[in-house]
PDB file with SEQRES, HELIX, SHEET and CRYST1 records, atoms N, CA, C and O in Angstrom:
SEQRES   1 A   73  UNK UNK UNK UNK UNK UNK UNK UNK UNK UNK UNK UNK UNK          
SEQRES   2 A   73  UNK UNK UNK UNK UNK UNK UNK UNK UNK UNK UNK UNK UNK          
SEQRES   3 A   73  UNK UNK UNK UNK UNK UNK UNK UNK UNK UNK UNK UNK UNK          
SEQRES   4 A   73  UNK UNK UNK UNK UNK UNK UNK UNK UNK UNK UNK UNK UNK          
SEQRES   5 A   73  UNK UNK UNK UNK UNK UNK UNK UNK UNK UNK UNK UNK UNK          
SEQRES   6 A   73  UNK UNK UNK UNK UNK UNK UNK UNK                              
HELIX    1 AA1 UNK A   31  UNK A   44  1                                  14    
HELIX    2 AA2 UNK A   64  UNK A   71  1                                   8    
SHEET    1 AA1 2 UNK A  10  UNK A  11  0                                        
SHEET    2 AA1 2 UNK A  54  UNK A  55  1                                        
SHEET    1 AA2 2 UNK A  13  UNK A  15  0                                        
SHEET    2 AA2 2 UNK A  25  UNK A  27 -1                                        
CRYST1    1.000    1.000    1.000  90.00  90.00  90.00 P 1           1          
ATOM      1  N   UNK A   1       0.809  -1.185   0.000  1.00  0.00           N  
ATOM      2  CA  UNK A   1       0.000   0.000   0.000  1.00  0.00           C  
ATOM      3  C   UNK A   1       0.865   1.266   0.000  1.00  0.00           C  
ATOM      4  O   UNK A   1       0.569   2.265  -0.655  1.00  0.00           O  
ATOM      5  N   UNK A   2       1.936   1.163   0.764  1.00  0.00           N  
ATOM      6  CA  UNK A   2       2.574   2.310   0.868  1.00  0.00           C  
ATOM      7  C   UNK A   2       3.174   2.550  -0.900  1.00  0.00           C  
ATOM      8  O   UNK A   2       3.894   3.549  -0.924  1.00  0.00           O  
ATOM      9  N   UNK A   3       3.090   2.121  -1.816  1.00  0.00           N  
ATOM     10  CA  UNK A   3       3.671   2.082  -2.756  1.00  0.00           C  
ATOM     11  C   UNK A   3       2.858   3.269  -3.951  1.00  0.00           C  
ATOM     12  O   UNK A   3       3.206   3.694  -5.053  1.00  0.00           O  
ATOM     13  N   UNK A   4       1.708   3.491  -3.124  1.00  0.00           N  
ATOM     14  CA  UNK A   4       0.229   4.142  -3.109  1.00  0.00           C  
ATOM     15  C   UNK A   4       0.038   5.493  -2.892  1.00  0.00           C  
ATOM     16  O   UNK A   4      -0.753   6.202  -3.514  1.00  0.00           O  
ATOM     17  N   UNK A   5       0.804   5.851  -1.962  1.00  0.00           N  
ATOM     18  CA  UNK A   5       1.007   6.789  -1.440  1.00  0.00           C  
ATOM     19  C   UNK A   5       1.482   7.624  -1.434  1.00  0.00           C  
ATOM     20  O   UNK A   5       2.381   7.162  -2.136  1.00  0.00           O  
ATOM     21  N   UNK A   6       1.829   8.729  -1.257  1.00  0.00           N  
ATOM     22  CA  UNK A   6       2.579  10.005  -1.702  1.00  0.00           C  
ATOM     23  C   UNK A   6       2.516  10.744  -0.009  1.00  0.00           C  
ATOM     24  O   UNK A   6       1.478  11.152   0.514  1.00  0.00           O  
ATOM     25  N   UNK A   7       4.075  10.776   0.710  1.00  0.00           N  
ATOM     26  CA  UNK A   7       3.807  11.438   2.221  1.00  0.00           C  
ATOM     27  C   UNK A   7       4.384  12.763   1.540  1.00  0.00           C  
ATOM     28  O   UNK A   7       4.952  12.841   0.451  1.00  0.00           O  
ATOM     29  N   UNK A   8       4.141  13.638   2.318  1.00  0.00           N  
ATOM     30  CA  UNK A   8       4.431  15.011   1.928  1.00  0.00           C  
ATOM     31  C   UNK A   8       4.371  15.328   3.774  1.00  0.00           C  
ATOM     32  O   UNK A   8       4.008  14.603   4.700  1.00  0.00           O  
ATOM     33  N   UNK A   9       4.876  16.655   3.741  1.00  0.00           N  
ATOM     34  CA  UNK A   9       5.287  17.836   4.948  1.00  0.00           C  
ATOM     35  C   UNK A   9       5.566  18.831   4.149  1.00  0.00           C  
ATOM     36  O   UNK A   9       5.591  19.025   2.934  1.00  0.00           O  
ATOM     37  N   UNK A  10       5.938  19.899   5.897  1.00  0.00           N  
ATOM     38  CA  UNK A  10       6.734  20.853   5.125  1.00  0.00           C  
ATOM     39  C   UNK A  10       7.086  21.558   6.315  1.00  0.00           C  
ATOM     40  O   UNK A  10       6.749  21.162   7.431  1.00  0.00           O  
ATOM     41  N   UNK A  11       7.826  22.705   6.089  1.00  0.00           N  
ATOM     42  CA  UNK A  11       8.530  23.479   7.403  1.00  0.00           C  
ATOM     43  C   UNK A  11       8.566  24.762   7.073  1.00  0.00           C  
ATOM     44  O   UNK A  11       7.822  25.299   6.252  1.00  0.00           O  
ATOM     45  N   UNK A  12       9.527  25.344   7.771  1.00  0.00           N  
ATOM     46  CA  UNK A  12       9.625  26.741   7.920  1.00  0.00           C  
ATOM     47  C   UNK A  12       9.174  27.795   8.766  1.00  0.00           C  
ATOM     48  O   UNK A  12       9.832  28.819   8.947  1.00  0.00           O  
ATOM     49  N   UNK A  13       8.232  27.601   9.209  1.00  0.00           N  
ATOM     50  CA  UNK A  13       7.355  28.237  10.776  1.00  0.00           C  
ATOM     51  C   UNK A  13       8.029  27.914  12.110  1.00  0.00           C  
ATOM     52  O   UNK A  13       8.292  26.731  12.328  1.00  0.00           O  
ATOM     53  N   UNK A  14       8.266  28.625  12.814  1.00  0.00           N  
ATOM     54  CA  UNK A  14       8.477  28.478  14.279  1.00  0.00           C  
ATOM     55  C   UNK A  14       7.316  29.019  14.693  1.00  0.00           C  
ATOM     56  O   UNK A  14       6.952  30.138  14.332  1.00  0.00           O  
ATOM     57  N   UNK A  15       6.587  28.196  15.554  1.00  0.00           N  
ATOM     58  CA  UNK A  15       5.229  28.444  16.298  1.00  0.00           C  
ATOM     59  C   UNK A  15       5.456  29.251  17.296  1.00  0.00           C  
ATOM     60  O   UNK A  15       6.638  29.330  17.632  1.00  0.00           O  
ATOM     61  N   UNK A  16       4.577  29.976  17.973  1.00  0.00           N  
ATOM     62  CA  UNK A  16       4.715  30.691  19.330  1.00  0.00           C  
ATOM     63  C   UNK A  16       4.558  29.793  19.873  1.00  0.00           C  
ATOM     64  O   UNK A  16       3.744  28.959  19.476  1.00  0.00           O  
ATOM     65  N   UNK A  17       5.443  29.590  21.239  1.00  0.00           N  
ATOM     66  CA  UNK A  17       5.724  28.457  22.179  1.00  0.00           C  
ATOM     67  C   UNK A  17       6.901  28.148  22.066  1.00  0.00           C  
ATOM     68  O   UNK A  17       7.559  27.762  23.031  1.00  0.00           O  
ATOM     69  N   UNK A  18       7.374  28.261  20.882  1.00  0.00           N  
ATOM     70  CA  UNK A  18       8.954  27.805  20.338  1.00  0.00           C  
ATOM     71  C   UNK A  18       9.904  28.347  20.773  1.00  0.00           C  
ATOM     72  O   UNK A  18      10.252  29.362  20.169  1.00  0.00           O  
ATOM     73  N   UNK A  19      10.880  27.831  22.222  1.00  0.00           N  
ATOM     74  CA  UNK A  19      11.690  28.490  22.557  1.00  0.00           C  
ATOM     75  C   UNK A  19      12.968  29.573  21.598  1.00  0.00           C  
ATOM     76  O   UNK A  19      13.362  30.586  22.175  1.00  0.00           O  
ATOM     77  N   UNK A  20      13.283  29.389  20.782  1.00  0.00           N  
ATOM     78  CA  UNK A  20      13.477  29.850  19.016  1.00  0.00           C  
ATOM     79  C   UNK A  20      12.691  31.180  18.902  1.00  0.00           C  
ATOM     80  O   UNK A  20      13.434  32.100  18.562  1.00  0.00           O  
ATOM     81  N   UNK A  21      11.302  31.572  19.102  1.00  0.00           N  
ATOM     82  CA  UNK A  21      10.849  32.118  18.390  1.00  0.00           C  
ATOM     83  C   UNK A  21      10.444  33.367  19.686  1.00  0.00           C  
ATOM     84  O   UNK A  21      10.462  33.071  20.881  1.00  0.00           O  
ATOM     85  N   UNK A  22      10.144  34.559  19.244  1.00  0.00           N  
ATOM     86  CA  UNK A  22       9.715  35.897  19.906  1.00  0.00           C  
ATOM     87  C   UNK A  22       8.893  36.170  19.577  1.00  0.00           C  
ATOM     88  O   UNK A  22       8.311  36.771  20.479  1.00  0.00           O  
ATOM     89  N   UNK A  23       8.143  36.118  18.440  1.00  0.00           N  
ATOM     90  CA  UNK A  23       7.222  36.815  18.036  1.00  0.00           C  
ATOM     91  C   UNK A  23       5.792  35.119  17.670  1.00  0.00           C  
ATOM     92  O   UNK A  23       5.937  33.897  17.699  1.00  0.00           O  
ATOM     93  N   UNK A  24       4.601  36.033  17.378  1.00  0.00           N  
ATOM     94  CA  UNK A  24       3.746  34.670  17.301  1.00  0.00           C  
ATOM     95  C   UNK A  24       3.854  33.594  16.465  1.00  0.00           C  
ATOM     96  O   UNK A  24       3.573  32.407  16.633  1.00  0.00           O  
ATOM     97  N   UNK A  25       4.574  34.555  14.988  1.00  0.00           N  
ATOM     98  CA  UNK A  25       5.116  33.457  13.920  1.00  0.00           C  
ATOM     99  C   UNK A  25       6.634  33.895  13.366  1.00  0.00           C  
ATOM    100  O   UNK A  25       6.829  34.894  12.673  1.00  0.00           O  
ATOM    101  N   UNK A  26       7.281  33.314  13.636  1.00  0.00           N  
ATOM    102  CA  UNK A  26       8.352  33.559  12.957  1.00  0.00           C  
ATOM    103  C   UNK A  26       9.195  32.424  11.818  1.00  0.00           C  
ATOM    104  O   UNK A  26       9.541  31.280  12.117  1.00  0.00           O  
ATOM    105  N   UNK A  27       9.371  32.999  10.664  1.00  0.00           N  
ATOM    106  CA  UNK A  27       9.868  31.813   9.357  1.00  0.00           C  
ATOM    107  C   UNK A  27      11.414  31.669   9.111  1.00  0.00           C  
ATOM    108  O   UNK A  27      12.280  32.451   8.720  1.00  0.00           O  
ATOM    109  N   UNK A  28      11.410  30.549   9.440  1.00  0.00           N  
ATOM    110  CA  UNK A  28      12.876  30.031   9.507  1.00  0.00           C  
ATOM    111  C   UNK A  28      13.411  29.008   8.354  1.00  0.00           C  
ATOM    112  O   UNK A  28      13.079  27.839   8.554  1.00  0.00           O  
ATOM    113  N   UNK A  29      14.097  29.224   7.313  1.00  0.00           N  
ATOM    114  CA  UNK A  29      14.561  28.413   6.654  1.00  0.00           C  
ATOM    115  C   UNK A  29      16.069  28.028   6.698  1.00  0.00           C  
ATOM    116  O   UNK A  29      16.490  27.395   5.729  1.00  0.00           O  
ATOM    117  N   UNK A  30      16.923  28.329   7.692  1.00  0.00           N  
ATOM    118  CA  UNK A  30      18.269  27.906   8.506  1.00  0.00           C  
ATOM    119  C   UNK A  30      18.149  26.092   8.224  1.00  0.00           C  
ATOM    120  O   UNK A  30      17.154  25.369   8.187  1.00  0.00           O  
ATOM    121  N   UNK A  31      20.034  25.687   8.008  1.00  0.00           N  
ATOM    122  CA  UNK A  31      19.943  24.129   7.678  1.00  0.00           C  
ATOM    123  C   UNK A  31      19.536  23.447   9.179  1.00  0.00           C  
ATOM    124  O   UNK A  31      19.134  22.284   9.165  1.00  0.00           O  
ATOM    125  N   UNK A  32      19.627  24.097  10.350  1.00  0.00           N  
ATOM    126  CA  UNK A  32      19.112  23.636  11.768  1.00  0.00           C  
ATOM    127  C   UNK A  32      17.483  23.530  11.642  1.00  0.00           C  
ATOM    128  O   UNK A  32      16.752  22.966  12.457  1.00  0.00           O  
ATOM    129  N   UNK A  33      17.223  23.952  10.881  1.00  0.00           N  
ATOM    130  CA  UNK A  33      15.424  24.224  11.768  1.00  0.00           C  
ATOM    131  C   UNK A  33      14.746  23.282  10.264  1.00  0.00           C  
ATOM    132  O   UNK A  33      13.924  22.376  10.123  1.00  0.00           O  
ATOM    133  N   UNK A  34      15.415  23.904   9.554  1.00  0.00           N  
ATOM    134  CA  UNK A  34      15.007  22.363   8.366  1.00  0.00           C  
ATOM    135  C   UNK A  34      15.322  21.064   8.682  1.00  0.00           C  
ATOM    136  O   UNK A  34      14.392  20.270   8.827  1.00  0.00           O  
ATOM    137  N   UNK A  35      16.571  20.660   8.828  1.00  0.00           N  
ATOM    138  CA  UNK A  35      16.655  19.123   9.435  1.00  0.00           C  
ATOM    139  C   UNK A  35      15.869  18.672  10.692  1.00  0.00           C  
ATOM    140  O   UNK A  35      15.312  17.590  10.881  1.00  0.00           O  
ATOM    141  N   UNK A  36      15.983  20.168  11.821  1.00  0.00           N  
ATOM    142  CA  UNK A  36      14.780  19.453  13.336  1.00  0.00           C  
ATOM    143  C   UNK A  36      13.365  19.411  12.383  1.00  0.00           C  
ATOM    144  O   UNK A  36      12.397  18.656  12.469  1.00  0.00           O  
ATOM    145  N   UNK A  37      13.525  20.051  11.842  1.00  0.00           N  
ATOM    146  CA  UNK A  37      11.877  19.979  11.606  1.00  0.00           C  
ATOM    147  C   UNK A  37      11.361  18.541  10.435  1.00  0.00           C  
ATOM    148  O   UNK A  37      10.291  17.933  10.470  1.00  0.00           O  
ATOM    149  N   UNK A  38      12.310  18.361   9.657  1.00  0.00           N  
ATOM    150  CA  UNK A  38      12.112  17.089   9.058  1.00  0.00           C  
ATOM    151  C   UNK A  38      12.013  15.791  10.013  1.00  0.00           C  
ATOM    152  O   UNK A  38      11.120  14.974   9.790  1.00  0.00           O  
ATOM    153  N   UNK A  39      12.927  15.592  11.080  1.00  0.00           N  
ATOM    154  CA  UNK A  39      13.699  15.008  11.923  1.00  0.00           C  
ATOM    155  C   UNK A  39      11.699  14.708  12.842  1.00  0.00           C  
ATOM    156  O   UNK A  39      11.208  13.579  12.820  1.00  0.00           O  
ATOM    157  N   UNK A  40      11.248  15.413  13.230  1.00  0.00           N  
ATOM    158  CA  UNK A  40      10.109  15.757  14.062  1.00  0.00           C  
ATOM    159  C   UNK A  40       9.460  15.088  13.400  1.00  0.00           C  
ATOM    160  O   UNK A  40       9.275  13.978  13.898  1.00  0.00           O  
ATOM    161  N   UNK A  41       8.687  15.356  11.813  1.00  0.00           N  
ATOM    162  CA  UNK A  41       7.826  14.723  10.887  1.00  0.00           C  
ATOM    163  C   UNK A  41       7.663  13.452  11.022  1.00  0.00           C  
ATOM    164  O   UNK A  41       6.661  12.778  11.259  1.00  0.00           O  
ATOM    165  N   UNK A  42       9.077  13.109  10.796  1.00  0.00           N  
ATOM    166  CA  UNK A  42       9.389  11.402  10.159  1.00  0.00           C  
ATOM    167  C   UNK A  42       9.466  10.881  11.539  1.00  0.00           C  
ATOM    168  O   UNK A  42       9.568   9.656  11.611  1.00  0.00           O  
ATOM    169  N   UNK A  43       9.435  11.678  12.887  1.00  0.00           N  
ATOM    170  CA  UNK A  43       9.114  10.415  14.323  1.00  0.00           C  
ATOM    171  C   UNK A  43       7.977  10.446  14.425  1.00  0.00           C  
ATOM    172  O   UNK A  43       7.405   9.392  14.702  1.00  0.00           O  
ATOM    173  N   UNK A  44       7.031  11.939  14.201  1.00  0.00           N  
ATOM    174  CA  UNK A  44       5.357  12.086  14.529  1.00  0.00           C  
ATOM    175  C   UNK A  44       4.834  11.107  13.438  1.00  0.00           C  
ATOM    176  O   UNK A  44       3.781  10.525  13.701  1.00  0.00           O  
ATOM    177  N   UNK A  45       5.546  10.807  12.037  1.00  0.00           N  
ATOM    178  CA  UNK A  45       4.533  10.050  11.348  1.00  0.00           C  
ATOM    179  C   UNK A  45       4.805   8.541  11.243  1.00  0.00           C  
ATOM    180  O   UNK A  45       4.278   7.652  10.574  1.00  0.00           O  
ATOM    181  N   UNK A  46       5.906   8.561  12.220  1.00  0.00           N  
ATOM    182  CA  UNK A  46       6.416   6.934  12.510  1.00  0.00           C  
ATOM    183  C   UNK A  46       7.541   6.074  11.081  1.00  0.00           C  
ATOM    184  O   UNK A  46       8.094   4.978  11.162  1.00  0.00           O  
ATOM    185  N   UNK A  47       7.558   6.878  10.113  1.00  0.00           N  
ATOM    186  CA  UNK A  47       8.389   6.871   8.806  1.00  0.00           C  
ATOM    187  C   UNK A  47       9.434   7.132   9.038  1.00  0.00           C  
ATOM    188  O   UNK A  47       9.666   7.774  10.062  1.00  0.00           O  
ATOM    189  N   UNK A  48      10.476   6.737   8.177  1.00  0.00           N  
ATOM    190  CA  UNK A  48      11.814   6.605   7.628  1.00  0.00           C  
ATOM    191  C   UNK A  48      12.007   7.234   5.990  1.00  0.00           C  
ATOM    192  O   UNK A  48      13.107   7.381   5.456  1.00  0.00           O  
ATOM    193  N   UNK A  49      10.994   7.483   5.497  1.00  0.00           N  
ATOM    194  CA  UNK A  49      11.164   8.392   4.538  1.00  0.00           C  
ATOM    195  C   UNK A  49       9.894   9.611   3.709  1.00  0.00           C  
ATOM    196  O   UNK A  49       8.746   9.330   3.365  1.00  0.00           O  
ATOM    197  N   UNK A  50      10.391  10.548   3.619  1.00  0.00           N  
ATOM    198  CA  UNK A  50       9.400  11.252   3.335  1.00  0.00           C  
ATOM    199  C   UNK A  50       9.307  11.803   1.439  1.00  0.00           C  
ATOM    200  O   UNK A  50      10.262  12.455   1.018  1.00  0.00           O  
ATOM    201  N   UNK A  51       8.468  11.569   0.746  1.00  0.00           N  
ATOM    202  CA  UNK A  51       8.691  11.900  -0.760  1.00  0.00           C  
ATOM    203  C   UNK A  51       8.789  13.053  -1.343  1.00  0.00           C  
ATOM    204  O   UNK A  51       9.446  13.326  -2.348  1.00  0.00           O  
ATOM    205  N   UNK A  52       7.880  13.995  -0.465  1.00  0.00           N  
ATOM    206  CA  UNK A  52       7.967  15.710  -1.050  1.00  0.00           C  
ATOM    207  C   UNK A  52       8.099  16.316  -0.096  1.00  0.00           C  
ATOM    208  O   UNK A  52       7.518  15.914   0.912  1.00  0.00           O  
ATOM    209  N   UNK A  53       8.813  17.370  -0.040  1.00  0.00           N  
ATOM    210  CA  UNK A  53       8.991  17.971   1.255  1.00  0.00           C  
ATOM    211  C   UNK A  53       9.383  19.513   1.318  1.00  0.00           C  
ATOM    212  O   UNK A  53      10.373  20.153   0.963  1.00  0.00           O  
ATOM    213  N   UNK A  54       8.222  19.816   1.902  1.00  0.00           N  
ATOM    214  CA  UNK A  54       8.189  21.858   1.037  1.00  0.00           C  
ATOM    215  C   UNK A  54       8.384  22.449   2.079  1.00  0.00           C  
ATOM    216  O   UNK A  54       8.288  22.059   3.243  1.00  0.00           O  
ATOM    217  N   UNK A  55       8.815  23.924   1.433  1.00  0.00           N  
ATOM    218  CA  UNK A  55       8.891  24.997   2.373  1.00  0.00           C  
ATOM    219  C   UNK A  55       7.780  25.936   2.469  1.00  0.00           C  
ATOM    220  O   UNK A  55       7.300  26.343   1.411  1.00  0.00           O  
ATOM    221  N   UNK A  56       7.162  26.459   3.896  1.00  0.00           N  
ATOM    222  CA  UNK A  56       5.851  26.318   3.954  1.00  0.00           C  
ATOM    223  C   UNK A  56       5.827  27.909   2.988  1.00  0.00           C  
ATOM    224  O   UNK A  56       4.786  28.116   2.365  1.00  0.00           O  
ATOM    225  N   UNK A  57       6.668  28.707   2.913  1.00  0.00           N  
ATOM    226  CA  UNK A  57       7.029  30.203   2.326  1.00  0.00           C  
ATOM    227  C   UNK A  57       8.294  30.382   2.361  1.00  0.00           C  
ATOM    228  O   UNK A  57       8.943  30.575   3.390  1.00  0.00           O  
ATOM    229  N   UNK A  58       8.704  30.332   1.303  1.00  0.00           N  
ATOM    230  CA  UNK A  58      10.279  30.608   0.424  1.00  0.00           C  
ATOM    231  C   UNK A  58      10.565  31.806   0.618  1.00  0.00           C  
ATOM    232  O   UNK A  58       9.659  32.627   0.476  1.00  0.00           O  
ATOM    233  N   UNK A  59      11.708  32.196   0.944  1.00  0.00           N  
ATOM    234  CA  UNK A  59      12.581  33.499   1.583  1.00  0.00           C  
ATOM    235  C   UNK A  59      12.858  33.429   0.336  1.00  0.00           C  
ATOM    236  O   UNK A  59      13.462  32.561  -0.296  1.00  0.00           O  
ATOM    237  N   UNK A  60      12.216  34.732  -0.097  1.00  0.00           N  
ATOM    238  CA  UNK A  60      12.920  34.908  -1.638  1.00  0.00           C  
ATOM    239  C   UNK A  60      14.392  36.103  -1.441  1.00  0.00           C  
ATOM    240  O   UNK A  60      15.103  36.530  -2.350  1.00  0.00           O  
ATOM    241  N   UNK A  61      14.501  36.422   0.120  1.00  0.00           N  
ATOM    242  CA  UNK A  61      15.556  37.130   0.323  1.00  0.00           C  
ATOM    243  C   UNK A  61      17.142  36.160   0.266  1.00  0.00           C  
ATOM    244  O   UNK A  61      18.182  36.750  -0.029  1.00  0.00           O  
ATOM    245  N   UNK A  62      17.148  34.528   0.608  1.00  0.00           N  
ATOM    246  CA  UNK A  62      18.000  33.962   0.785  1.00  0.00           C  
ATOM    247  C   UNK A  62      17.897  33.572  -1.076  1.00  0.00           C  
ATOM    248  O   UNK A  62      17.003  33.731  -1.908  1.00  0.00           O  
ATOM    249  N   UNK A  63      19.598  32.887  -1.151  1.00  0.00           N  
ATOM    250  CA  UNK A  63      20.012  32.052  -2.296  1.00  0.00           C  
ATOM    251  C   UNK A  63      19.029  30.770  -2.569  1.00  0.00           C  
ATOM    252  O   UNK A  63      18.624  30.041  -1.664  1.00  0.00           O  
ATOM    253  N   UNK A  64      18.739  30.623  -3.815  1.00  0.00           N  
ATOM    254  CA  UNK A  64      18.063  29.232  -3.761  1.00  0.00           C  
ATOM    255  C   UNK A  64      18.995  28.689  -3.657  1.00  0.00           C  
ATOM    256  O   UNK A  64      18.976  28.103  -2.575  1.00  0.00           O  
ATOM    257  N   UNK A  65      20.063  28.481  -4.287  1.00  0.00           N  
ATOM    258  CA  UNK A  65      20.991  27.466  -3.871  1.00  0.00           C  
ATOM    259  C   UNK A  65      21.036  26.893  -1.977  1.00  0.00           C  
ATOM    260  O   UNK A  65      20.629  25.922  -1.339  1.00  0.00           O  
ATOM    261  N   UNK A  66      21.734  28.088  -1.708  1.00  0.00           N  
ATOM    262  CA  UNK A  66      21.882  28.057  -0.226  1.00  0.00           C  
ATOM    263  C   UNK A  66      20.415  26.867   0.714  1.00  0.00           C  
ATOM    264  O   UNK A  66      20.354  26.047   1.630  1.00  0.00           O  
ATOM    265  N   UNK A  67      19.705  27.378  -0.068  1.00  0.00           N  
ATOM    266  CA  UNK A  67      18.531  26.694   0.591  1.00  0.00           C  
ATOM    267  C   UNK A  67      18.328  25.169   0.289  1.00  0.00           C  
ATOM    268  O   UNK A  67      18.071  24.313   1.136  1.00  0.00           O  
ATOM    269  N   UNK A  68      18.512  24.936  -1.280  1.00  0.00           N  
ATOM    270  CA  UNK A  68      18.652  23.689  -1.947  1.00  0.00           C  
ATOM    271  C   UNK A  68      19.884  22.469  -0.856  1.00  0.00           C  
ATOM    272  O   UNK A  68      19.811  21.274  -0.570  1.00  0.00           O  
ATOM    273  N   UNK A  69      20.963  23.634  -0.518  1.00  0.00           N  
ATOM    274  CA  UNK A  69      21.774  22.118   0.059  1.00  0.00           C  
ATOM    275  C   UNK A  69      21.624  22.010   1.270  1.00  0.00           C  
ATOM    276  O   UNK A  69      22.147  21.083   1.890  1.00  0.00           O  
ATOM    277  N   UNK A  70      20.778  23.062   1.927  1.00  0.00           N  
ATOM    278  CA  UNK A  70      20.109  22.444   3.137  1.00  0.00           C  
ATOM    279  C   UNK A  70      19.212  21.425   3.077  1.00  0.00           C  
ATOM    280  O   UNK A  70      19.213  20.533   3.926  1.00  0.00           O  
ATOM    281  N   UNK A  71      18.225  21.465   1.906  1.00  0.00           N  
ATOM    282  CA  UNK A  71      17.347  20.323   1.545  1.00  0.00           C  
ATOM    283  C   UNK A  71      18.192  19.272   1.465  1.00  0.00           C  
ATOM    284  O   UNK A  71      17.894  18.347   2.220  1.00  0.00           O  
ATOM    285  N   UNK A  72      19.349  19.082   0.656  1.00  0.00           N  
ATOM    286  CA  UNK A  72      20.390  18.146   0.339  1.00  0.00           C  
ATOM    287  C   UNK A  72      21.142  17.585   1.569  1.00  0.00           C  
ATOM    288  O   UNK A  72      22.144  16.901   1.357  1.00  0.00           O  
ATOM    289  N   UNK A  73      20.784  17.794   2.696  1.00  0.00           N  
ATOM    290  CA  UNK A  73      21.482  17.834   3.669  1.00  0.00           C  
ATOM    291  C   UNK A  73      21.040  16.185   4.255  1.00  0.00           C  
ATOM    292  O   UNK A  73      21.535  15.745   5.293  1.00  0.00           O  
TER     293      UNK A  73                                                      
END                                                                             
């Protein structure tokens, strides 16, 4: 079944509550807060791999690159 399936996520938000964060929302695309936050997904959804995996709003101020080998990471 899983062969069926398509898992998807995504990141970039630090929630209020988030020791990380000051304000109610703050967007983080840093290679730290992308890997915890993948890292979080794949234990909450009990998986070992995830197929698509987005950013919830793209800093069009950072490099795509820069951002790409954090994905690559």
């Amino acid at each position: 079944m899983r062969e069926n399936i398509l898992i998807t996520t995504k990141c970039g938000i630090l929630k209020k509550g988030n020791p990380e964060n000051e304000a109610p929302y703050r967007y983080d695309l840093s290679r730290k807060h992308i890997l915890r936050s993948c890292e979080t997904s794949l234990k909450r959804m009990g998986i070992d791999c995830i197929d698509l995996y987005q950013l919830h709003r793209p800093d069009y101020l950072m490099e795509p690159g820069e951002i790409a080998s954090h994905l690559r990471s």
